[in-house]
C-alpha positions in Angstrom: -1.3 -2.6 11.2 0.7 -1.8 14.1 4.4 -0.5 13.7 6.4 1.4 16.2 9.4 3.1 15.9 11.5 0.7 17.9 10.2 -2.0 15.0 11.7 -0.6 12.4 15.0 0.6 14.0 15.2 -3.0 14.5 14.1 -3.8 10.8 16.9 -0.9 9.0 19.2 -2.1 11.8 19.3 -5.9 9.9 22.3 -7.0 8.0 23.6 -5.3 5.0 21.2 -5.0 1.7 21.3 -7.7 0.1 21.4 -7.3 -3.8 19.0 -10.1 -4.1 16.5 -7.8 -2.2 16.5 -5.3 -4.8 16.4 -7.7 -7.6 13.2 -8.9 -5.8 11.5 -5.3 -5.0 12.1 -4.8 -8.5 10.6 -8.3 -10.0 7.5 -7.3 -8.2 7.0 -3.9 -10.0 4.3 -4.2 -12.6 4.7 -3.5 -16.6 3.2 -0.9 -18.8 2.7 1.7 -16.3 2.6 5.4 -16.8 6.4 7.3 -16.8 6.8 9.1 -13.3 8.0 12.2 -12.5 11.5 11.4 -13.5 10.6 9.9 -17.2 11.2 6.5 -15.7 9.1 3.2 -16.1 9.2 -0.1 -14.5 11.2 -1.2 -18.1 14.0 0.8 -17.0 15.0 -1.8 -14.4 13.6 -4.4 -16.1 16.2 -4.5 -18.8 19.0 -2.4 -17.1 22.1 -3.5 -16.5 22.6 -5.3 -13.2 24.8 -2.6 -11.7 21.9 -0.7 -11.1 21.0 -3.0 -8.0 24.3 -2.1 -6.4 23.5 1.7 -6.7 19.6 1.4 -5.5 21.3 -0.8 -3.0 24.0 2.0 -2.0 21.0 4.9 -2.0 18.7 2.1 0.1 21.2 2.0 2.7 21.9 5.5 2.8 18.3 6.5 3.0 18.0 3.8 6.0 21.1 5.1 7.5 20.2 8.3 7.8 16.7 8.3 8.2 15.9 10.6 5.3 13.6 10.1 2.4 14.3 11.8 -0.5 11.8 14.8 -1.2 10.9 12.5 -4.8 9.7 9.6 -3.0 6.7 11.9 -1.3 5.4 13.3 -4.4 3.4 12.5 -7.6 1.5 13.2 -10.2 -2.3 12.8 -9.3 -4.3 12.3 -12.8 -8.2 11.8 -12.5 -9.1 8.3 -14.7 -12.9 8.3 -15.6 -14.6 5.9 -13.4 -17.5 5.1 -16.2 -16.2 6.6 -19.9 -20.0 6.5 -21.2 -21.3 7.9 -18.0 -21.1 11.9 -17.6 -17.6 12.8 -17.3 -18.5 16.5 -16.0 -19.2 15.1 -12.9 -16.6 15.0 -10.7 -18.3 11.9 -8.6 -17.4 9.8 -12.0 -13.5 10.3 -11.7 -11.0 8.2 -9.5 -7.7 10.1 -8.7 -4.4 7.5 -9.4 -1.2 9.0 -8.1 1.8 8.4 -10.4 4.6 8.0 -7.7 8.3 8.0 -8.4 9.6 4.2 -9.5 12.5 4.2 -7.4 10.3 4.9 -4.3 8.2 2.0 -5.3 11.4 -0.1 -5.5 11.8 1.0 -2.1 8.7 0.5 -0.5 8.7 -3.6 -2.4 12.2 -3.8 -0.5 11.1 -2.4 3.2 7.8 -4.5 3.0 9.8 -7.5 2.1 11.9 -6.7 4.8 9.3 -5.5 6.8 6.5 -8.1 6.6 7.2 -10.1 9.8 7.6 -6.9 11.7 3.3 -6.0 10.8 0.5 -7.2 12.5 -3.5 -7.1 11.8 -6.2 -8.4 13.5 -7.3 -11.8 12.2 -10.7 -10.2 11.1 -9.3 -7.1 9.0 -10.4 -8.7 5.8 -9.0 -5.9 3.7 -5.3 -5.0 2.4 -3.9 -8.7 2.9 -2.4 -11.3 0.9 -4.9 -14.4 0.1 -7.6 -12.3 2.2 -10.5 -10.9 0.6 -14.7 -10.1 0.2 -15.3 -13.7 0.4 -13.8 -13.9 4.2 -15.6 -11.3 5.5 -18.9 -12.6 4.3 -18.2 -15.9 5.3 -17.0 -14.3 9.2 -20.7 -12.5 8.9 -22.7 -15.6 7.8 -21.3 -17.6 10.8 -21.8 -14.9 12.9 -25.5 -14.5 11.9 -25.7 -18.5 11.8 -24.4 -18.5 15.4 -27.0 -16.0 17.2 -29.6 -18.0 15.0 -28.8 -21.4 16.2 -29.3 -19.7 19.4 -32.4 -18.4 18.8 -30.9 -14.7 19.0 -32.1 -11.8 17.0 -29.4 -10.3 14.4 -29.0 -6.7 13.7 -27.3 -5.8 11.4 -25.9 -2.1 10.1 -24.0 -0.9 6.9 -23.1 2.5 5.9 -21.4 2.9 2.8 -18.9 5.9 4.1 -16.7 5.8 1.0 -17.7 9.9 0.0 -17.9 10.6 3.5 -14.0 9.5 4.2 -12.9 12.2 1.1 -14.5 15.0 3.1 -13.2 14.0 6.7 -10.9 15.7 8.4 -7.6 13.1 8.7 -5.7 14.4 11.3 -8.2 14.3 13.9 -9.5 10.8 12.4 -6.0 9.6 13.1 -5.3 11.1 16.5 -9.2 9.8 17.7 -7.4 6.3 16.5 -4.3 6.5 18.0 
């Protein structure tokens, strides 16, 4: 997805908060999740009183304002969950981190994508990370890919590498500045 800085000066510099933008960030936050770091769950702001939009929407327009994210929204609470519970759970290959991440930054992060959305672009075949977009797409893209060069009479290679432990041990910051 691309994003520059000029997009989202543009997106923070939109009209006032609207309090029906928090009441949406915070429909979209899922039930029966662990507490965070502050003892809060998504029932909190389910069942609060509605005042509480106007202060997330006074500390959403202070955080845009002033360009600073509170040190709570970076952290969490990383907890490994067992991939397979009858498998062997000493090995560390059978664990999937989950990070439990503070709920008024995910109120937060609902409200800037919302805002947001039309500001993000992706290239028509990233298959992964959109709405209504999934496995079956990108198999259908590679059958009529293969179905093309074959009606053609073309030979079709075709490569897969399955670099999901590889990406853990990868060194991100020179990943990201090769991409950039």
């Amino acid at each position: 997805m691309n994003f520059s800085k000029e997009s989202f000066r543009e997106a923070s510099s939109l009209p006032d908060i609207d309090i029906l933008e928090i009441e949406s960030a915070v429909a979209q936050l899922k039930p029966n999740k662990a507490v965070d770091t502050d003892g809060l769950v998504s029932e909190h702001f389910f069942h609060s009183h509605p005042a509480i939009f106007t202060h997330l929407k006074n500390l959403f327009h202070i955080i845009l304002n002033h360009s600073y994210v509170p040190e709570t929204f970076t952290t969490g609470i990383v907890t490994p969950i067992p991939k397979d519970r009858r498998g062997n759970l000493t090995s560390s290959s059978n664990y999937r981190p989950i990070t439990i991440s503070s709920v008024i930054s995910k109120i937060f992060e609902y409200f800037l994508l919302d805002r947001c959305t039309n500001l993000l672009t992706s290239d028509s075949l990233q298959f992964a990370y959109k709405p209504k977009v999934g496995c079956q797409h990108a198999i259908l893209a590679l059958r009529r890919v293969i179905q093309h060069f074959n009606d053609r009479s073309s030979n079709v290679y075709i490569a897969s590498l399955d670099a999901s432990k590889a990406f853990d041990r990868i060194n991100h910051s020179k990943l990201y500045s090769i991409l950039i």
